[in-house]
PyMOL CGO cylinders between C-alpha atoms (Angstrom):
from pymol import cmd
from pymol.cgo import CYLINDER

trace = [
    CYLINDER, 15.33, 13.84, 18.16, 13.98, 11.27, 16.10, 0.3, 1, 1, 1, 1, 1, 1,
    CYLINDER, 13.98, 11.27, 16.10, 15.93, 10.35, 12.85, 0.3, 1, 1, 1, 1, 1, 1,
    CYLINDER, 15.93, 10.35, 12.85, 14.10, 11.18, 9.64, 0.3, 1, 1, 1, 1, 1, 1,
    CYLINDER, 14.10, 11.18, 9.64, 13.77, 8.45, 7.16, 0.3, 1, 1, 1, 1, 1, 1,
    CYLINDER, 13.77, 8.45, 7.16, 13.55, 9.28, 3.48, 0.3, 1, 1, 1, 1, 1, 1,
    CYLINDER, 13.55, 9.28, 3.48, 10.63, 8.50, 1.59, 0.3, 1, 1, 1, 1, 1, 1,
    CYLINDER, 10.63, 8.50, 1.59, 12.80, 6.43, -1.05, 0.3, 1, 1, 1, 1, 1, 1,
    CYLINDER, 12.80, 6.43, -1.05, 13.77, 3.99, 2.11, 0.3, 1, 1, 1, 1, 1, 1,
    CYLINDER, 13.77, 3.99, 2.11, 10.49, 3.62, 3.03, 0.3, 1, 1, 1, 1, 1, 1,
    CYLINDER, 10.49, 3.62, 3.03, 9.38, 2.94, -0.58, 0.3, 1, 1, 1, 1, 1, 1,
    CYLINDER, 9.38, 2.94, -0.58, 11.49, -0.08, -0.34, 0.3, 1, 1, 1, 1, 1, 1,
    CYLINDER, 11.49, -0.08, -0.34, 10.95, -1.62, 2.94, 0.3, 1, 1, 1, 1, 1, 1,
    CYLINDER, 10.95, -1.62, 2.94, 7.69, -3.45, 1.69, 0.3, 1, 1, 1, 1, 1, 1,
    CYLINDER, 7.69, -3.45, 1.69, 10.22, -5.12, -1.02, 0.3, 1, 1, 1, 1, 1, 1,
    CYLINDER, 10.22, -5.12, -1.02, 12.06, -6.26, 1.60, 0.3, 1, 1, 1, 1, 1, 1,
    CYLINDER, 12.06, -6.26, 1.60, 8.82, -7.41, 3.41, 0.3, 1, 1, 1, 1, 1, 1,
    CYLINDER, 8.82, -7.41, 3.41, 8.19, -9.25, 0.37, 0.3, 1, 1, 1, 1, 1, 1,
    CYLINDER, 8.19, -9.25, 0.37, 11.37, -10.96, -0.69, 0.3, 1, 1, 1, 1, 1, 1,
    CYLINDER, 11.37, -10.96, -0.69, 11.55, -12.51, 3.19, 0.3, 1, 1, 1, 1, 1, 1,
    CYLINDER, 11.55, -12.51, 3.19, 8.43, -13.75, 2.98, 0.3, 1, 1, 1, 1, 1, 1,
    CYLINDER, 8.43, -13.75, 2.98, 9.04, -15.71, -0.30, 0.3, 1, 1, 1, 1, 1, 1,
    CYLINDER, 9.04, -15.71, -0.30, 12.54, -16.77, 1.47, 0.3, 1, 1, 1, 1, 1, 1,
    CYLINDER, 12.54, -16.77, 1.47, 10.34, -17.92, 4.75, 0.3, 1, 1, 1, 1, 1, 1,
    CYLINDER, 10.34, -17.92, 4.75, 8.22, -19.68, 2.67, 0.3, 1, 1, 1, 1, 1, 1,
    CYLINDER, 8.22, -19.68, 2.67, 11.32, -21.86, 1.19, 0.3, 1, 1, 1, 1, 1, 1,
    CYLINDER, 11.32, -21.86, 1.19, 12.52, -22.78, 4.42, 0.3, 1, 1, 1, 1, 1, 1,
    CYLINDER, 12.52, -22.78, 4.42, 15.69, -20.00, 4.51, 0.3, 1, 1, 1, 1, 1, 1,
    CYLINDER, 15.69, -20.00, 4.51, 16.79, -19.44, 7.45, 0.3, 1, 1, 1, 1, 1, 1,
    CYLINDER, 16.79, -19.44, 7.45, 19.59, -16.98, 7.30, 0.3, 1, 1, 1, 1, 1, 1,
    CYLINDER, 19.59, -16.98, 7.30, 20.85, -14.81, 4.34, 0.3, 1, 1, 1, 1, 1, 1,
    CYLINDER, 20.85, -14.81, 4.34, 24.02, -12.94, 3.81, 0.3, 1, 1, 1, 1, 1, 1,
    CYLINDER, 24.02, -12.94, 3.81, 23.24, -9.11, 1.86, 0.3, 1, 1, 1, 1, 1, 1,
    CYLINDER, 23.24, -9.11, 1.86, 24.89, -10.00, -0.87, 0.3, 1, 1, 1, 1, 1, 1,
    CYLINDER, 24.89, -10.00, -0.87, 22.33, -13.12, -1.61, 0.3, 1, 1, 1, 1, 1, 1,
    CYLINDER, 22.33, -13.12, -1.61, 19.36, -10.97, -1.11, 0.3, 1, 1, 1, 1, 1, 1,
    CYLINDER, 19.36, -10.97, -1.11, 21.38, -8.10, -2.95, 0.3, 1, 1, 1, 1, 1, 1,
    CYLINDER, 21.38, -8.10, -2.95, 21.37, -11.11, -5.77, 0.3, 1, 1, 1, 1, 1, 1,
    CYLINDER, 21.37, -11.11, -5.77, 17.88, -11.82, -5.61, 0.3, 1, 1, 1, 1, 1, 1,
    CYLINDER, 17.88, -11.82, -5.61, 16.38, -8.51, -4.96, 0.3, 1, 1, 1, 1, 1, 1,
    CYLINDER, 16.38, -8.51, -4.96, 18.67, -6.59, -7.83, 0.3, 1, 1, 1, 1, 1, 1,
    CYLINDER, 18.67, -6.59, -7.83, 19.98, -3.94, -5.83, 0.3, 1, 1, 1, 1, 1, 1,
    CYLINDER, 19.98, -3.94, -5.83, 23.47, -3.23, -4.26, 0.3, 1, 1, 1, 1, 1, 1,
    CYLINDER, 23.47, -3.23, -4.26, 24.36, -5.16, -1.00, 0.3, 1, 1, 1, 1, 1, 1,
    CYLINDER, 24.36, -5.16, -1.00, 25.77, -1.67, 0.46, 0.3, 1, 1, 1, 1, 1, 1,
    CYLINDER, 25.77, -1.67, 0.46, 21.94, -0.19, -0.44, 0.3, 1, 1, 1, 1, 1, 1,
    CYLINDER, 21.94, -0.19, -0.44, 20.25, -3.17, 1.68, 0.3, 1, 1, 1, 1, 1, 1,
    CYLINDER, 20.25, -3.17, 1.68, 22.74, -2.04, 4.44, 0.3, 1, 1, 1, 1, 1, 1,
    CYLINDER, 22.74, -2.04, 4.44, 22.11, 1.50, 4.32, 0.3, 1, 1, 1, 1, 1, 1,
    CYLINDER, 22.11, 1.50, 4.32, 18.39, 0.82, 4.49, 0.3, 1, 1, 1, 1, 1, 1,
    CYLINDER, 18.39, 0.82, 4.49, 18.29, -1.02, 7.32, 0.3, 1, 1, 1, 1, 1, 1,
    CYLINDER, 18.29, -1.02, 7.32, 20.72, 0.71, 9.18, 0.3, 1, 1, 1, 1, 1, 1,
    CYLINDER, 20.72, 0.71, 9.18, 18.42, 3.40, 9.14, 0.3, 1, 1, 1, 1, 1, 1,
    CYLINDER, 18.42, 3.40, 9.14, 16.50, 1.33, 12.00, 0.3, 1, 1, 1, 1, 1, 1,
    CYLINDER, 16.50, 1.33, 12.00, 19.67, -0.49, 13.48, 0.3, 1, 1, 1, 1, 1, 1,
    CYLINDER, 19.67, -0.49, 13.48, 21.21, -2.87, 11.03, 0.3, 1, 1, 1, 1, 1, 1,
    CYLINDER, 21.21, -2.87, 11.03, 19.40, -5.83, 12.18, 0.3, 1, 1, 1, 1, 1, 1,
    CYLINDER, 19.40, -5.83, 12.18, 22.67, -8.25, 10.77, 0.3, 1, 1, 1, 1, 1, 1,
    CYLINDER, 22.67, -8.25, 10.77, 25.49, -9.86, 12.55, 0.3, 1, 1, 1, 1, 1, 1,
    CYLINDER, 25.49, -9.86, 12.55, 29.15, -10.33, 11.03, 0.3, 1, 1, 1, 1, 1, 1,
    CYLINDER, 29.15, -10.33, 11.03, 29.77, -13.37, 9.34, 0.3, 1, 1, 1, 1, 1, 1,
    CYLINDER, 29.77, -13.37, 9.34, 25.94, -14.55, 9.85, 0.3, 1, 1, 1, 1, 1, 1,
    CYLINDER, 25.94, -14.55, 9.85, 23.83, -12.14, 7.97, 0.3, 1, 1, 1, 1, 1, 1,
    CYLINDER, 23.83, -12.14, 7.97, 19.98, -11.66, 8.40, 0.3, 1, 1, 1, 1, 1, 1,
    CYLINDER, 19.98, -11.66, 8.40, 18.26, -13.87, 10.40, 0.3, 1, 1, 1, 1, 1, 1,
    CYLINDER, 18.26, -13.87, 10.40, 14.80, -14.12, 8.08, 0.3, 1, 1, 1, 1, 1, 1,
    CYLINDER, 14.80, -14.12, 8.08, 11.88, -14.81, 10.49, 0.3, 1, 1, 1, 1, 1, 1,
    CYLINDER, 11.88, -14.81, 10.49, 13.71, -12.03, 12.55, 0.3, 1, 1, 1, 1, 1, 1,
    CYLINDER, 13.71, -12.03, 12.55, 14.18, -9.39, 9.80, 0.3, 1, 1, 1, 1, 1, 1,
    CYLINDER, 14.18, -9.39, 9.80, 10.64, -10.07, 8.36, 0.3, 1, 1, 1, 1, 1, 1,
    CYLINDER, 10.64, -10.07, 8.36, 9.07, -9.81, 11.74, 0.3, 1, 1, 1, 1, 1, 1,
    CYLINDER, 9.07, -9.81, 11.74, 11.19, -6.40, 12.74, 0.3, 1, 1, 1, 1, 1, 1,
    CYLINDER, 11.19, -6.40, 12.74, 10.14, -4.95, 9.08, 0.3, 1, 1, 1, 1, 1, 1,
    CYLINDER, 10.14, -4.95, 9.08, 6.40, -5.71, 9.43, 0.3, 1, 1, 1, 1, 1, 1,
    CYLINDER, 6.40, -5.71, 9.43, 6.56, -3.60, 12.69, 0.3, 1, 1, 1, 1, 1, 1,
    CYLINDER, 6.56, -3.60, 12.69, 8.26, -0.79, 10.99, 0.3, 1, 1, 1, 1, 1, 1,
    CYLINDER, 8.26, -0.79, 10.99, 5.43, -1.11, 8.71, 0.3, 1, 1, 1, 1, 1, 1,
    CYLINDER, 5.43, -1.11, 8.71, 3.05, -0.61, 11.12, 0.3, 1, 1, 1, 1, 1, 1,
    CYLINDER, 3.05, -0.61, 11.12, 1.70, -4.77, 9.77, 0.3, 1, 1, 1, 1, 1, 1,
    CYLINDER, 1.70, -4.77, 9.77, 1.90, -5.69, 13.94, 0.3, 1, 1, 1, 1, 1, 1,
    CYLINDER, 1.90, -5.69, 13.94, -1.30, -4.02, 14.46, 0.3, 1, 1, 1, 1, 1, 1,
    CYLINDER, -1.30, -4.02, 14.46, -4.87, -4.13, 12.86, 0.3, 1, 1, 1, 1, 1, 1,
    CYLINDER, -4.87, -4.13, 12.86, -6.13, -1.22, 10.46, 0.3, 1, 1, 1, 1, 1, 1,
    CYLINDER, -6.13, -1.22, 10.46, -9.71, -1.14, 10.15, 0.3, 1, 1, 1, 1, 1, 1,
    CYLINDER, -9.71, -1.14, 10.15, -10.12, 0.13, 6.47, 0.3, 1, 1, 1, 1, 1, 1,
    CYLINDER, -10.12, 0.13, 6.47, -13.41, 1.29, 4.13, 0.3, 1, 1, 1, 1, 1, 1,
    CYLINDER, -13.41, 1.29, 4.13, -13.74, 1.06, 0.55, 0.3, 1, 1, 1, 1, 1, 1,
    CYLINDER, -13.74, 1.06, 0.55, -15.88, 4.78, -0.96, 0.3, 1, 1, 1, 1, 1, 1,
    CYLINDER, -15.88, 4.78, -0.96, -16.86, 3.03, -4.59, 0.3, 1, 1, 1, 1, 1, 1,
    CYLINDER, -16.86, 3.03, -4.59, -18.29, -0.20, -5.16, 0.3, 1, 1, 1, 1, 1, 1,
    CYLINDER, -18.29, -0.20, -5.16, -17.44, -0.62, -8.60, 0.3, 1, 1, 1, 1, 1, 1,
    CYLINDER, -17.44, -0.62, -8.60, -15.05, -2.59, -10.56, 0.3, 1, 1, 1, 1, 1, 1,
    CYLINDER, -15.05, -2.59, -10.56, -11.65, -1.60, -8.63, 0.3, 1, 1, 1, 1, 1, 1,
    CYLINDER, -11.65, -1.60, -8.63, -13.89, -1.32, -5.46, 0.3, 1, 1, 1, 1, 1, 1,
    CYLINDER, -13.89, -1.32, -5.46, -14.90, -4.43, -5.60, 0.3, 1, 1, 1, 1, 1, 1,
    CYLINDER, -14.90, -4.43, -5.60, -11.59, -6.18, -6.66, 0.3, 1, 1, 1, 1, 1, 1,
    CYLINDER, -11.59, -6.18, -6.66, -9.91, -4.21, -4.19, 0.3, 1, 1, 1, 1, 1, 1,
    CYLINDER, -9.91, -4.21, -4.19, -12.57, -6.20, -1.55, 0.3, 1, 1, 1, 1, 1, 1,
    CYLINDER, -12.57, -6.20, -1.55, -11.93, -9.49, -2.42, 0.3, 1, 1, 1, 1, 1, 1,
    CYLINDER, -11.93, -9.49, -2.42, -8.25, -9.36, -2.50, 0.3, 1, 1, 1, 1, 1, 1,
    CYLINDER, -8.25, -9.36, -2.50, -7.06, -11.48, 0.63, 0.3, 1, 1, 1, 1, 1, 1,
    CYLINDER, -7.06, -11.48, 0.63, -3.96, -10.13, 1.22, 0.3, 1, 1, 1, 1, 1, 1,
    CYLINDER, -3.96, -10.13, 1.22, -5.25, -7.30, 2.74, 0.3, 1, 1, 1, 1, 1, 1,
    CYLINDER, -5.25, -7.30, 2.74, -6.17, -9.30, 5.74, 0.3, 1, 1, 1, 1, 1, 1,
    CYLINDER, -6.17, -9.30, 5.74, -3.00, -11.45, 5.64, 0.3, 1, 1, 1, 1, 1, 1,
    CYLINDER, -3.00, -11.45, 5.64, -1.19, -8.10, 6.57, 0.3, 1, 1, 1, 1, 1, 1,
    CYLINDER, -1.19, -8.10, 6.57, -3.59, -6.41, 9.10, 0.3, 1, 1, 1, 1, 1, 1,
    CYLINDER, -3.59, -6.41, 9.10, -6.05, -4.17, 6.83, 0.3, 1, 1, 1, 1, 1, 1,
    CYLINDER, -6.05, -4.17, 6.83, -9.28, -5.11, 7.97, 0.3, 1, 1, 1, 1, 1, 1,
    CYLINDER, -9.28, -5.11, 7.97, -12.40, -4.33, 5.87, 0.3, 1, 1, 1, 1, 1, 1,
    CYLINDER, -12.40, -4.33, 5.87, -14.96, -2.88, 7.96, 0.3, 1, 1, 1, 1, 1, 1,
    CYLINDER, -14.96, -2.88, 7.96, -17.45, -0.93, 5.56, 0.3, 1, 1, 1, 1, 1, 1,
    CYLINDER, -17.45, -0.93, 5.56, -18.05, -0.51, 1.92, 0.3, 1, 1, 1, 1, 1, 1,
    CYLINDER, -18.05, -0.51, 1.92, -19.96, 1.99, 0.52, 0.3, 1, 1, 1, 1, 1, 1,
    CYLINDER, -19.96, 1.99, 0.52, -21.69, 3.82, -3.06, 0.3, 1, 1, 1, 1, 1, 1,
    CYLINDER, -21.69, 3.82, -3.06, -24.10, 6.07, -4.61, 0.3, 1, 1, 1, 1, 1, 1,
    CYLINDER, -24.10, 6.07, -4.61, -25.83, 3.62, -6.69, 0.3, 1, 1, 1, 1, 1, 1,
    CYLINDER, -25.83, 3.62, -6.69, -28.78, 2.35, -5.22, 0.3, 1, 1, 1, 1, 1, 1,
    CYLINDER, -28.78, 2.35, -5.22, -28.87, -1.19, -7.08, 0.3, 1, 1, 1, 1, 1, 1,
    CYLINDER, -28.87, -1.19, -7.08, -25.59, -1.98, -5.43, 0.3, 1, 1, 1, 1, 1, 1,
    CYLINDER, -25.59, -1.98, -5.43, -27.42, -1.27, -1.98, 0.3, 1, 1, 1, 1, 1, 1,
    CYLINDER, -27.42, -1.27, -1.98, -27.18, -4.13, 0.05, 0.3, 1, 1, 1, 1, 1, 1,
    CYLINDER, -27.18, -4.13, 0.05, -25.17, -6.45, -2.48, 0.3, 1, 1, 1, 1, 1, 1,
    CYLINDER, -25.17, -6.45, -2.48, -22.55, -8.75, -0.29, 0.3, 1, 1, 1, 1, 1, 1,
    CYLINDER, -22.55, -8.75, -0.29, -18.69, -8.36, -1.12, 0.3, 1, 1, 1, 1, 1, 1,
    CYLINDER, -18.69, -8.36, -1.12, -17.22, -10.97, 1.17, 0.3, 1, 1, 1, 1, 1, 1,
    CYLINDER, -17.22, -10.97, 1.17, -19.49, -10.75, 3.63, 0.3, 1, 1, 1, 1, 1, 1,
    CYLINDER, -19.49, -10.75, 3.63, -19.67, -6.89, 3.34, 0.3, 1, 1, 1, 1, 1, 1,
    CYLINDER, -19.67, -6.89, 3.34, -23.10, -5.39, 2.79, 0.3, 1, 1, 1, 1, 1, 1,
    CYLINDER, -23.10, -5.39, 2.79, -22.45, -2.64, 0.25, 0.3, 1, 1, 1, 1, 1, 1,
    CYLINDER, -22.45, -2.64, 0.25, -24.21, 0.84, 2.10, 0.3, 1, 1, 1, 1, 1, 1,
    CYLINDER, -24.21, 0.84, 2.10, -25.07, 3.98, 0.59, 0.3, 1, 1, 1, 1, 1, 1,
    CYLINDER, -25.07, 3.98, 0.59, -22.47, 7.24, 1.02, 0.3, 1, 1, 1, 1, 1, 1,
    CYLINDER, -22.47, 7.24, 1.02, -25.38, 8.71, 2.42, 0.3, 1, 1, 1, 1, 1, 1,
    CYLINDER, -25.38, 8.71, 2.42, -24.76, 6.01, 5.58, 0.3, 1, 1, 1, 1, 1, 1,
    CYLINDER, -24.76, 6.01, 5.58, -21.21, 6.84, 6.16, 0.3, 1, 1, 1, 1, 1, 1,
    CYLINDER, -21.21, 6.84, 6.16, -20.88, 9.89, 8.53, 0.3, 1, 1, 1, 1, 1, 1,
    CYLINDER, -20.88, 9.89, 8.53, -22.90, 7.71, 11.03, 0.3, 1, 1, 1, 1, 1, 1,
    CYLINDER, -22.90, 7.71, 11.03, -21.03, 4.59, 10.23, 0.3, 1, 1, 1, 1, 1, 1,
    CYLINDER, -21.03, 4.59, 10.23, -18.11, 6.16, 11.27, 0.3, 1, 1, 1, 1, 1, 1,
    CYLINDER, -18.11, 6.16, 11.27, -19.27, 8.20, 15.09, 0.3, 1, 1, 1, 1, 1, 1,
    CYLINDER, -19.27, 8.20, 15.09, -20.37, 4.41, 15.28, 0.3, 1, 1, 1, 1, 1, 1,
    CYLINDER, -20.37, 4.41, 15.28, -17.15, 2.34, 14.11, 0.3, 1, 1, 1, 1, 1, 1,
    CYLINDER, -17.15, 2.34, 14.11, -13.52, 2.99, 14.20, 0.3, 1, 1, 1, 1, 1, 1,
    CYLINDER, -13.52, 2.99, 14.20, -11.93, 3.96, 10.14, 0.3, 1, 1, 1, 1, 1, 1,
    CYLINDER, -11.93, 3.96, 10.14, -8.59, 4.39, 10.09, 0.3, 1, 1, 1, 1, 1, 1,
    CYLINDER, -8.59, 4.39, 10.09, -7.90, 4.01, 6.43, 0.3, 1, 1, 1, 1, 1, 1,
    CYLINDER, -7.90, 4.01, 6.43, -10.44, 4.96, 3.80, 0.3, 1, 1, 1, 1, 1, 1,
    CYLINDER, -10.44, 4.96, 3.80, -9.63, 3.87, 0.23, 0.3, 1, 1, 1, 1, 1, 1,
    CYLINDER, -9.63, 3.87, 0.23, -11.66, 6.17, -2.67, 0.3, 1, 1, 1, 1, 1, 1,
    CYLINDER, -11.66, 6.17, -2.67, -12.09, 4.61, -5.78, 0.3, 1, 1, 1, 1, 1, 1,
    CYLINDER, -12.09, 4.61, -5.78, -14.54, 6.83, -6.84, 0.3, 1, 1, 1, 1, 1, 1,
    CYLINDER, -14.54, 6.83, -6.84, -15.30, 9.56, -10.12, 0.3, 1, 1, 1, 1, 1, 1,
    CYLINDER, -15.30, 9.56, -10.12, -12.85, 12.32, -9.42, 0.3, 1, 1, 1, 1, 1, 1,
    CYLINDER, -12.85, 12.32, -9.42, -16.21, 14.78, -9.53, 0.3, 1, 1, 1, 1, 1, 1,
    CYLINDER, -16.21, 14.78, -9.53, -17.37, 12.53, -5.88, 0.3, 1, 1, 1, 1, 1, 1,
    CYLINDER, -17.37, 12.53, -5.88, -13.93, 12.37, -4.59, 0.3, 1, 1, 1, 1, 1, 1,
    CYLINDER, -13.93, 12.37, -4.59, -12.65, 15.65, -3.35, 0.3, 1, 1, 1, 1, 1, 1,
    CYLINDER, -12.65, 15.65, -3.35, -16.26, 15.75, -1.61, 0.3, 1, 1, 1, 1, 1, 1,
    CYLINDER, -16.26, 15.75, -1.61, -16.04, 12.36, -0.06, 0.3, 1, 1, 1, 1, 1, 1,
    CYLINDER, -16.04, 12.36, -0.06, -12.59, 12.97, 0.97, 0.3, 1, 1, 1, 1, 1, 1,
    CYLINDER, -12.59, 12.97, 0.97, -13.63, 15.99, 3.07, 0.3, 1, 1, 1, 1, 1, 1,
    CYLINDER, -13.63, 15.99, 3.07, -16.17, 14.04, 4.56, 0.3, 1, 1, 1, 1, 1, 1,
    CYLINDER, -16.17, 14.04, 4.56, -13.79, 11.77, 5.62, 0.3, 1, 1, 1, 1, 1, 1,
    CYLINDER, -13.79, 11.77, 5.62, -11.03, 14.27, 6.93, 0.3, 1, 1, 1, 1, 1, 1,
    CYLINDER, -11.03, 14.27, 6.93, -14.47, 16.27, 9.16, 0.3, 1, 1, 1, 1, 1, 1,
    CYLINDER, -14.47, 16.27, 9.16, -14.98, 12.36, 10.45, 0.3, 1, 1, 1, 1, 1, 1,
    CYLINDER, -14.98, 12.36, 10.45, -11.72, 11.95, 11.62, 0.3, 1, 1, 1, 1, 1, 1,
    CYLINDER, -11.72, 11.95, 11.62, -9.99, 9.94, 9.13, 0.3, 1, 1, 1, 1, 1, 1,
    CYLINDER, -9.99, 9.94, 9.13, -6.19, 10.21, 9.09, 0.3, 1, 1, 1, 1, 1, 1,
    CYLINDER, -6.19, 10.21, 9.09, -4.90, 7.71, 6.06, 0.3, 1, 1, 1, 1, 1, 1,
    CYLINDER, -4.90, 7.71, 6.06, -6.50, 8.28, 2.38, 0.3, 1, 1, 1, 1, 1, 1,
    CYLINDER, -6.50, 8.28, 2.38, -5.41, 5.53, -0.84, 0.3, 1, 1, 1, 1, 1, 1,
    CYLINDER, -5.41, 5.53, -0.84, -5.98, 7.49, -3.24, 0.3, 1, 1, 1, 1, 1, 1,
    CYLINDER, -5.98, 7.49, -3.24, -7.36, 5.44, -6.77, 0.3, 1, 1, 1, 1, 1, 1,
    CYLINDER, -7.36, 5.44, -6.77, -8.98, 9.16, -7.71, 0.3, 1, 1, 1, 1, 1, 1,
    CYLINDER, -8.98, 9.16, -7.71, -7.79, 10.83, -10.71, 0.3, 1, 1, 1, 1, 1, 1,
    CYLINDER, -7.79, 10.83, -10.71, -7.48, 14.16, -8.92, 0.3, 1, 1, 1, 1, 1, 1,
    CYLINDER, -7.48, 14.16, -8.92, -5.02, 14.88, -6.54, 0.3, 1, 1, 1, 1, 1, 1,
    CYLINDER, -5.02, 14.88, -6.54, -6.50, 15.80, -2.68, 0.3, 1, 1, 1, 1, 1, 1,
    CYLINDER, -6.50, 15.80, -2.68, -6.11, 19.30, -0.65, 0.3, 1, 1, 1, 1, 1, 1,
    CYLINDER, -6.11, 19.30, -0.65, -5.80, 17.67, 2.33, 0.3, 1, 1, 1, 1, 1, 1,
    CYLINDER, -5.80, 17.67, 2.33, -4.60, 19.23, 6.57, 0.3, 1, 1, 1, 1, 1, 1,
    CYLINDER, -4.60, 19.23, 6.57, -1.13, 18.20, 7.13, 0.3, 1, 1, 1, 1, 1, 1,
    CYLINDER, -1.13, 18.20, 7.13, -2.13, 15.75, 9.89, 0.3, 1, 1, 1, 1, 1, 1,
    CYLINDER, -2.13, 15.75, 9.89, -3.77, 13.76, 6.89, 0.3, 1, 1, 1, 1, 1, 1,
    CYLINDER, -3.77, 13.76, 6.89, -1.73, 10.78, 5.15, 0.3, 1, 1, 1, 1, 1, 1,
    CYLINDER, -1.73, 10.78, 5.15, -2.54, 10.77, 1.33, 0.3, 1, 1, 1, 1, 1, 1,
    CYLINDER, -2.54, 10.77, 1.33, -1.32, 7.76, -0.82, 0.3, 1, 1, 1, 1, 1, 1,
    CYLINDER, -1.32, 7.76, -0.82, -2.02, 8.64, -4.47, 0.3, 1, 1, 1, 1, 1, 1,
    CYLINDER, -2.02, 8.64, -4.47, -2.51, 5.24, -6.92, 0.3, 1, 1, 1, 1, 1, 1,
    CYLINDER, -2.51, 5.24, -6.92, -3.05, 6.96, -10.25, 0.3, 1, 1, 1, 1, 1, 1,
    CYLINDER, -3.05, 6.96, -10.25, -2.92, 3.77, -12.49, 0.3, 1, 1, 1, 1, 1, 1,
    CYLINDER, -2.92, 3.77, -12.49, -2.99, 5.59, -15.71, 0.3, 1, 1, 1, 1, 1, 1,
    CYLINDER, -2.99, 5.59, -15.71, 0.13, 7.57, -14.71, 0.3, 1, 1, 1, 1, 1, 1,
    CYLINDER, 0.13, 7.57, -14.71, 1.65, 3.76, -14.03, 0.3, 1, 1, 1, 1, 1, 1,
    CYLINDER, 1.65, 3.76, -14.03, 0.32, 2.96, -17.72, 0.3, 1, 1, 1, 1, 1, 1,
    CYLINDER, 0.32, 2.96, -17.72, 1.96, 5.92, -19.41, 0.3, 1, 1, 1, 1, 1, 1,
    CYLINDER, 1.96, 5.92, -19.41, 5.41, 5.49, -17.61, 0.3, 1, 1, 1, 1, 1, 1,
    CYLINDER, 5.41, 5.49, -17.61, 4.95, 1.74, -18.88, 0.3, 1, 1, 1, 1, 1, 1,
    CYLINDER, 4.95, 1.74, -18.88, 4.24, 3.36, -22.17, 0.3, 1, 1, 1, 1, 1, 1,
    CYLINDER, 4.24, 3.36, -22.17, 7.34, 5.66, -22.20, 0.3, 1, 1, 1, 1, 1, 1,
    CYLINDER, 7.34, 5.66, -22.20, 9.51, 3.10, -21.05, 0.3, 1, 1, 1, 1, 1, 1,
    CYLINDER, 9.51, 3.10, -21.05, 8.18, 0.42, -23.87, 0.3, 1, 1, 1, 1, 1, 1,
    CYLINDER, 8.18, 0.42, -23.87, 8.79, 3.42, -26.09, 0.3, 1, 1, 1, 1, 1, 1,
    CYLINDER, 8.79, 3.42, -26.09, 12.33, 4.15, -25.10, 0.3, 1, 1, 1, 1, 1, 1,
    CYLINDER, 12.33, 4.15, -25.10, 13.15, 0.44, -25.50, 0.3, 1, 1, 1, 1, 1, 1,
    CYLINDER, 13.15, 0.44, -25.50, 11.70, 0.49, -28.90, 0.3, 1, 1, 1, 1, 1, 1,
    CYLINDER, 11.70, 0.49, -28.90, 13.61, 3.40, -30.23, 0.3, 1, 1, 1, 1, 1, 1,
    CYLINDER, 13.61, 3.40, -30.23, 16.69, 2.24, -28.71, 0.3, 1, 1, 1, 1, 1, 1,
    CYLINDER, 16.69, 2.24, -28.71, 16.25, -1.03, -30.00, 0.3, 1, 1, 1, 1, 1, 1,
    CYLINDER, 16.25, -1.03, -30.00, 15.59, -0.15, -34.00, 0.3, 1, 1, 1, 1, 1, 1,
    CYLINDER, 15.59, -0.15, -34.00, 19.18, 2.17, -33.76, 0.3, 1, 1, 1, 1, 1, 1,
    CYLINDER, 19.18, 2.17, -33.76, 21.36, -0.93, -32.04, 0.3, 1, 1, 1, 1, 1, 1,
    CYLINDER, 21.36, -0.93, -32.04, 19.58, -2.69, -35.55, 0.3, 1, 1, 1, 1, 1, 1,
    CYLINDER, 19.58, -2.69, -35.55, 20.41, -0.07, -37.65, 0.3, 1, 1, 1, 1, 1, 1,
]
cmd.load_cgo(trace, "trace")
């Protein structure tokens, strides 16, 4: 039987993905856990119990080869392959969300984007014709979605994201503020960015109060 990996390793393998592409990029080629452990601000024992969850990857006395460890952590992130991805909501986000490159850089193709506002019919977001939401059962019998991001009004979402699930979507990023009722063989990534803002807000707050009684 397969070993299950937590959710809070998981969270934290993209970090990882991160900080060994910025090390790649300045020419490191090898790198003990306790100099990532220095750069990355967690425990050297925590970057060893992560990746021993998916064999360890290090040797004694060498450490972590980079282009090696990046390479085996984009396949456990599922970056080795290409996931054609749609955008439901054309707007500001939607449309940011389009032109960011990165996407790309790390397999999530952009196949479709679609809305319900007519003027935005037919409007070019890197070489994306925006389509109506009208279009996109047929769109997808006709291309293969894997990923469908909504950034739509909560009141569309729950009604696009059933469309999708009845089209045979399996992966949902969620920018909706409402959370999904979706099968259990659907993936659901929730991005609510005003829950971000208010844990930003608590935090500031905390650091506020704490700071006036050090003063006092």
């Amino acid at each position: 039987m397969e070993k299950e990996i937590s959710q809070a390793v998981i969270r934290r393998m993209p970090r990882y993905y991160r900080y060994l592409g910025e090390l790649l990029d300045d020419g490191v080629e090898r790198i003990s856990s306790n100099e990532l452990s220095t750069r990355m601000r967690v425990t050297a024992s925590q970057i060893r119990q992560d990746l021993n969850n998916f064999g360890g990857f290090g040797q004694q006395g060498y450490g972590y080869n980079v282009k090696y460890l990046y390479t085996e952590i984009g396949k456990i992130l599922g970056l080795d392959t290409k996931h054609p991805m749609i955008i439901l909501g054309a707007g500001n986000l939607g449309q940011a969300l389009a032109n960011y490159v990165d996407f790309e850089k790390r397999g999530f193709k952009l196949v479709g984007i679609f809305d319900v506002n007519p003027v935005l019919e037919g409007i070019a977001v890197r070489g994306i014709e925006i389509q109506m939401l009208s279009e996109l059962p047929l769109f997808m019998k006709e291309n293969l979605v894997e990923i469908a991001v909504l950034t739509l009004p909560k009141n569309k979402a729950r009604e696009m994201a059933d469309i999708l699930i009845q089209n045979g979507v399996k992966a949902i990023w969620n920018f909706a503020h409402v959370d999904l009722d979706t099968p259990d063989d659907v993936i659901v990534e929730n991005v609510h960015l005003s829950e971000s803002l208010m844990t930003l807000s608590y935090n500031l707050s905390k650091y506020r109060q704490e700071h006036i009684i050090d003063e006092s």
